[in-house]
C-alpha positions in Angstrom: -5.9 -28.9 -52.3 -2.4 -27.3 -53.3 -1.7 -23.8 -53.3 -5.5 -23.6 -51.1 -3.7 -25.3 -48.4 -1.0 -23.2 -47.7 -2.6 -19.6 -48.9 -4.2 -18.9 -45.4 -1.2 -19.7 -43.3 1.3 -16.0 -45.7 -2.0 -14.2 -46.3 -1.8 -12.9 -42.3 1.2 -10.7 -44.4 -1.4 -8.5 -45.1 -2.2 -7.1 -41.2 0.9 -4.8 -41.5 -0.3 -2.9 -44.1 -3.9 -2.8 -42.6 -3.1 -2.3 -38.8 -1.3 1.1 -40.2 -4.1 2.0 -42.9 -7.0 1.8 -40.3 -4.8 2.7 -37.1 -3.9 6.3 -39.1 -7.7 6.4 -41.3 -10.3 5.2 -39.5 -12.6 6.2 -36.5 -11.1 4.6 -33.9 -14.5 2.9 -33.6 -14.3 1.3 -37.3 -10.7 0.4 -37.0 -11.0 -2.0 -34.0 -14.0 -3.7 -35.1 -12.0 -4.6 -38.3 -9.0 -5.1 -37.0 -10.3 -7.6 -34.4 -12.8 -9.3 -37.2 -9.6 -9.6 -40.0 -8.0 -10.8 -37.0 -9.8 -13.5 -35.8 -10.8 -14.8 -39.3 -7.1 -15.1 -40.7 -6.5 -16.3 -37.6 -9.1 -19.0 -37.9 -8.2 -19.8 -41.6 -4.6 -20.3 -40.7 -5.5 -22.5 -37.8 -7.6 -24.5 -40.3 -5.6 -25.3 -42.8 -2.8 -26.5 -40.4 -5.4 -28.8 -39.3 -6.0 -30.3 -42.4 -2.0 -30.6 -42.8 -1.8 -32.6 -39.6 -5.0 -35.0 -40.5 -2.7 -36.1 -43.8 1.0 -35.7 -41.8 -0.8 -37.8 -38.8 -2.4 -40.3 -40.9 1.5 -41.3 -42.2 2.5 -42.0 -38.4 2.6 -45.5 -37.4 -0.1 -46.6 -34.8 -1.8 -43.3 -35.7 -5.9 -43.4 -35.0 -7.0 -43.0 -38.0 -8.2 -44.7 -40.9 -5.5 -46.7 -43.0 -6.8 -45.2 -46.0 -6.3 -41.2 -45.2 -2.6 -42.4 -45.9 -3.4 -44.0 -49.3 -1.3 -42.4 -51.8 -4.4 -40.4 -53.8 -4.9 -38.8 -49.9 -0.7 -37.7 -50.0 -1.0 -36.3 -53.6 -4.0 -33.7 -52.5 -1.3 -32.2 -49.9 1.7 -30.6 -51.5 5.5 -32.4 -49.6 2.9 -33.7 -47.7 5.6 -35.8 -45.5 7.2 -32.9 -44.0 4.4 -30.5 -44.3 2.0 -32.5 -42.7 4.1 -34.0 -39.7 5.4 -30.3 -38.9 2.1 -28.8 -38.8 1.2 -31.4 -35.6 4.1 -29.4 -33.7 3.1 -26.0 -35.0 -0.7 -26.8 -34.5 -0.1 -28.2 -31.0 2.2 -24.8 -29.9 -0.8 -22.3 -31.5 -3.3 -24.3 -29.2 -1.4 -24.9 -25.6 0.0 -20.8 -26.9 -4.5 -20.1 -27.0 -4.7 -21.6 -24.3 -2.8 -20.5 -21.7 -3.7 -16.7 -23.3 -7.3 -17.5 -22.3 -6.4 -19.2 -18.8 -4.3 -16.2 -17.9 -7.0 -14.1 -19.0 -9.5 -15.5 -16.9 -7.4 -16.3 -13.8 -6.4 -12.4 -13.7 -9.6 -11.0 -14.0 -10.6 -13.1 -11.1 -7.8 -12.4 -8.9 -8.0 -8.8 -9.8 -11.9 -8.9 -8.3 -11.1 -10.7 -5.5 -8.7 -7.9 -5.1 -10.7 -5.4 -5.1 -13.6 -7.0 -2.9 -11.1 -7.0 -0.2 -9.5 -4.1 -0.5 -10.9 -0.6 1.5 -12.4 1.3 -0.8 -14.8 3.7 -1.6 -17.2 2.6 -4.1 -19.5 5.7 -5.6 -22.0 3.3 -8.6 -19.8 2.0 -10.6 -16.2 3.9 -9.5 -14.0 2.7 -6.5 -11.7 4.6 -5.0 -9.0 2.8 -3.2 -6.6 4.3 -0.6 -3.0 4.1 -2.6 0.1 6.3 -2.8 0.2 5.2 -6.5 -1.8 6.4 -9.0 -3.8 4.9 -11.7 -6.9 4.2 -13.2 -8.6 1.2 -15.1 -11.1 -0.7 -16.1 -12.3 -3.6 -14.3 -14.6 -5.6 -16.7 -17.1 -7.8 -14.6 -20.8 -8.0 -13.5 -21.0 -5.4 -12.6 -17.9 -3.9 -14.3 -16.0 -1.1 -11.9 -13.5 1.8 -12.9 -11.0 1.4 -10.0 -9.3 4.8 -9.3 -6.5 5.3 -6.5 -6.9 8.2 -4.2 -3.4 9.6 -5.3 -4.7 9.7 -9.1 -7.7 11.8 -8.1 -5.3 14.2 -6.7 -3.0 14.3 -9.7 -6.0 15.6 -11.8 -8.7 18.5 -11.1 -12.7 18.2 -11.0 -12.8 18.1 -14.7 -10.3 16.4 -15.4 -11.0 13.0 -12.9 -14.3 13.3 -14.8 -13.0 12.8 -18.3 -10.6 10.0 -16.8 -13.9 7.9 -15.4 -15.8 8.7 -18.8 -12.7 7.4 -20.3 -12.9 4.1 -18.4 -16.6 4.1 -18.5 -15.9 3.6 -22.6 -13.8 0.8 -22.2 -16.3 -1.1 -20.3 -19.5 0.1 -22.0 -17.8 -1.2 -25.6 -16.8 -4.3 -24.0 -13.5 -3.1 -25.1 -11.8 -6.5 -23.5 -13.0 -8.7 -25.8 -11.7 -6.9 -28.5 -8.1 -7.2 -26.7 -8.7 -10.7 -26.2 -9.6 -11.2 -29.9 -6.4 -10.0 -30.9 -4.5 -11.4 -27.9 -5.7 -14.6 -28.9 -5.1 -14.3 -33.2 -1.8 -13.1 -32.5 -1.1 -16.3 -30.6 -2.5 -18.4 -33.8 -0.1 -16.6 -36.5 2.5 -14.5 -35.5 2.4 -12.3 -38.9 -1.2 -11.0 -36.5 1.1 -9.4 -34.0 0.7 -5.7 -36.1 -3.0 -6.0 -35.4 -2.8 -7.0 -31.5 -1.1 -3.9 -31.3 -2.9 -1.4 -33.5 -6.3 -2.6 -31.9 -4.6 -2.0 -28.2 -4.0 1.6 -29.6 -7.3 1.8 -31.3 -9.8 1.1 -28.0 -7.7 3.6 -26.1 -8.5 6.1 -28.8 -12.3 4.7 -29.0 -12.8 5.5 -25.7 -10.5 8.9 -25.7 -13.2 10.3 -28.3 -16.4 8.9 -26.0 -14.9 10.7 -23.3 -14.3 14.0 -25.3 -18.2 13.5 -26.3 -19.5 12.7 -22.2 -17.2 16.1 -21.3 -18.1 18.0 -24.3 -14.2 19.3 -24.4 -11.7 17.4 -26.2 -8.8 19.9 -24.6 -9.5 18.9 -20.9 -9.6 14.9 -22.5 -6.3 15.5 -23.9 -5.0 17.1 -20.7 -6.1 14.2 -18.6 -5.0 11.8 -20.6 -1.5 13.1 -20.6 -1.1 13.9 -16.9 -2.5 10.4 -15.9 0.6 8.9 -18.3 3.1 11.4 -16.8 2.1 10.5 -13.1 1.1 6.6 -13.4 4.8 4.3 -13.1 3.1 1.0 -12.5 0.0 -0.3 -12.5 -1.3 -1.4 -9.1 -0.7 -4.7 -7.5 -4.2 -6.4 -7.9 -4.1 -6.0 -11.1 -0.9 -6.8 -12.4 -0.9 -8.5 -15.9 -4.0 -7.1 -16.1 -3.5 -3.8 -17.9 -3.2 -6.0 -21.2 -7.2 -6.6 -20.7 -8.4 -4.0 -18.8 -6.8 -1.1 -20.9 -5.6 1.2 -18.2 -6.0 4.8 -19.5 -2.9 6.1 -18.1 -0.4 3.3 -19.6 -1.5 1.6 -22.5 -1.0 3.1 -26.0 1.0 6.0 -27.3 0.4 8.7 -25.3 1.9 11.7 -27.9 -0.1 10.1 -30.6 -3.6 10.1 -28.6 -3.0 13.8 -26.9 -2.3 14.8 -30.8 -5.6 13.2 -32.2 -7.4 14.6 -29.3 -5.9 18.4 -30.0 -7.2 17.7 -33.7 -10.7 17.4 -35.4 -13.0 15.0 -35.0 -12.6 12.0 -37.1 -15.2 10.9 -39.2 -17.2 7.6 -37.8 -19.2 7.1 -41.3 -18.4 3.9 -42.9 -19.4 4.7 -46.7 -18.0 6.3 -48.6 -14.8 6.4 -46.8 -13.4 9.9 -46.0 -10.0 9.2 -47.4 -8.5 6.8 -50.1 -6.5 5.6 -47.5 -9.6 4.4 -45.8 -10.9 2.9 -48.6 -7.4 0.9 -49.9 -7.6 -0.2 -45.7 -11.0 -1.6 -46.1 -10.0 -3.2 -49.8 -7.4 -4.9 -48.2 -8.9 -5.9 -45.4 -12.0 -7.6 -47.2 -10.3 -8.5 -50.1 -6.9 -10.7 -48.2 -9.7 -12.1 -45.9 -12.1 -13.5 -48.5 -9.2 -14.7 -50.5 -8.4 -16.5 -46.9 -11.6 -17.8 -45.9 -12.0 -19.4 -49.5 -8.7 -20.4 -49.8 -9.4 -22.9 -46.7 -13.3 -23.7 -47.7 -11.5 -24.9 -50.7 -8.9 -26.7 -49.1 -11.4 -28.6 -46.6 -13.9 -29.3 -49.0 -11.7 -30.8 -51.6 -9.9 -33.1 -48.2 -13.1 -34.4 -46.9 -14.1 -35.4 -50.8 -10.7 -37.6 -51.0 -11.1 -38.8 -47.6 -14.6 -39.8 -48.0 -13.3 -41.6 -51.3 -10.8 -42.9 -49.9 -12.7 -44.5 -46.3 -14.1 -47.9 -47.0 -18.3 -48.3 -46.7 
C-alpha cells in the first residue's frame, strides 16, 4: 500500500486552488456541479483510506474482532508506521463519522421543524410562494414536497413589483436546481477532511450566483436582479425564527454569499455556461486540477484497497 495509503488523506490540498479557479472562471452552473463532485469524491477517498488504516491499527488491539492473522507481520509491513497510523486513524475515523452524522441529523431535523413552522404559521400561500405576516424581512427557500419560497410581508414592502419578482425567481432557482443538496454535499465533505472547507464555501457562493443569473434570465433584466439582490441584503438582519439554522440549506437570498461580489457579476456580462473549450485558461487549469488531483485520489485508494484485501485474503486461514 505505502504512499497509496496516505495520498488521498493531503490531495484535499488541492480544493483551495480549485474553489478560487472555478468560483472566479466558471458559470456558476459548472462551478457548483464540480465543486460538489471533487468534493464528495476526495472526500470519499480520504474517508476510505482511513478505513483501511483502522482495519490494520484495530487488528493490533487486544480482544479486537477480527481475524488473528490481519495482525500478522506481512499485514503491518503493507501499512507504512502502521502502529501509530493505524490506531490514530480509529479516533480520526470515528470524529469524521459522529462529525457526518450529526451534519445530516441537523439537516433533516431543521427542515422539518422549519415546515412544521410554516404549516402553522398565518400565511398567505399564492402556488408555490407564502407570504407570512412578519415585521422582519426575508426571503428563502424552503425545499420540500412541495418546495415553498417563504417571503415576509415586510420584505415585499422593502422591494417594488419588479423587484419581489426577481427575488421569487431567485428562490424559485434554488429549489428548481435542488440547490440543497449541493450545500449538503459540501456540508457533509467538509466534515470528512477539513482541507474541503474552501469548497463548502465557494459552492455556498456559487448556487447563490446560479440562481442570481436564472433569475436575471425569468426577468429578462440583470439591473433590476442586481438591485434586488442588494436591497434584500441591506434590509434582511436575521433570518426568521422557523428557520433558524436553516439558511445554511435553504440559501436565503438576502444573507448568504458575498453580496458586493454577486451585485458586481450581475452589473457585468454574461458568463459563458459552455463547458468545452473553456473560455479562459483559468478555466481550463480549474478543470485540470480538478480532474487530474481527483483521479490521482480515487486511484490512489483503489490501489490502496485492492492491494489490503490481496494480503488479507493471504493472510485469512481457509
Amino acid at each position: 500500500m505505502g504512499v497509496f495509503v496516505c495520498l488521498p488523506l493531503v490531495l484535499p490540498l488541492i480544493a483551495l486552488p480549485i474553489a478560487r479557479l472555478a468560483e472566479q472562471h466558471l458559470h456558476p452552473r459548472s462551478a457548483t456541479r464540480l465543486l460538489a463532485v471533487v468534493g464528495t469524491l476526495l472526500a470519499l477517498c480520504s474517508t476510505l483510506c482511513l478505513g483501511l488504516l483502522v482495519v490494520v491499527g484495530t487488528a493490533q488491539l487486544p480482544g479486537n474482532p477480527l481475524p488473528d492473522s490481519w495482525s500478522d507481520p506481512q499485514v503491518r509491513d503493507a501499512v507504512p508506521y502502521e502502529v501509530n497510523a493505524g490506531i490514530a486513524a480509529i479516533g480520526v475515523l470515528a470524529a469524521v463519522i459522529g462529525a457526518c452524522g450529526w451534519t445530516v441529523y441537523r439537516h433533516v431535523r431543521l427542515r422539518i421543524r422549519a415546515g412544521r413552522a410554516l404549516s402553522a404559521a398565518p400565511s398567505v400561500i399564492s402556488g408555490d410562494v407564502a407570504v407570512l405576516p412578519d415585521p422582519e424581512p426575508y426571503a428563502y427557500a424552503l425545499p420540500g414536497n412541495p418546495g415553498r419560497v417563504v417571503v415576509s410581508t415586510a420584505m415585499t414592502r422593502c422591494l417594488d413589483a419588479r423587484e419581489r419578482v426577481a427575488l421569487i425567481a431567485h428562490e424559485r432557482a434554488h429549489l428548481a436546481a435542488r440547490h440543497h443538496r449541493y450545500l449538503l454535499a459540501a456540508q457533509l465533505a467538509s466534515r470528512a477532511h477539513p482541507f474541503l472547507l474552501p469548497l463548502r464555501t465557494a459552492v455556498a457562493f456559487s448556487t447563490e450566483r446560479w440562481a442570481d443569473e436564472e433569475a436575471a434570465r425569468a426577468v429578462g433584466d440583470r439591473r433590476v436582479v442586481a438591485v434586488a439582490v442588494g436591497k434584500a441584503a441591506l434590509f434582511s438582519h436575521r433570518a426568521p425564527d422557523a428557520s433558524v439554522g436553516f439558511a445554511a440549506f435553504a440559501s436565503s437570498a438576502a444573507a448568504a454569499g458575498p453580496v458586493p461580489r454577486r451585485v458586481a457579476a450581475l452589473l457585468a456580462p454574461v458568463p459563458q455556461a459552455r463547458l468545452w473549450p473553456p473560455s479562459s485558461a483559468h478555466a481550463a487549469l480549474a478543470a485540470l486540477v480538478a480532474t487530474a488531483g481527483t483521479a490521482v485520489s480515487a486511484l490512489s485508494s483503489l490501489n490502496a484497497t485492492v492491494t489490503l484485501v490481496r494480503i488479507l485474503h493471504a493472510a485469512t486461514p481457509l
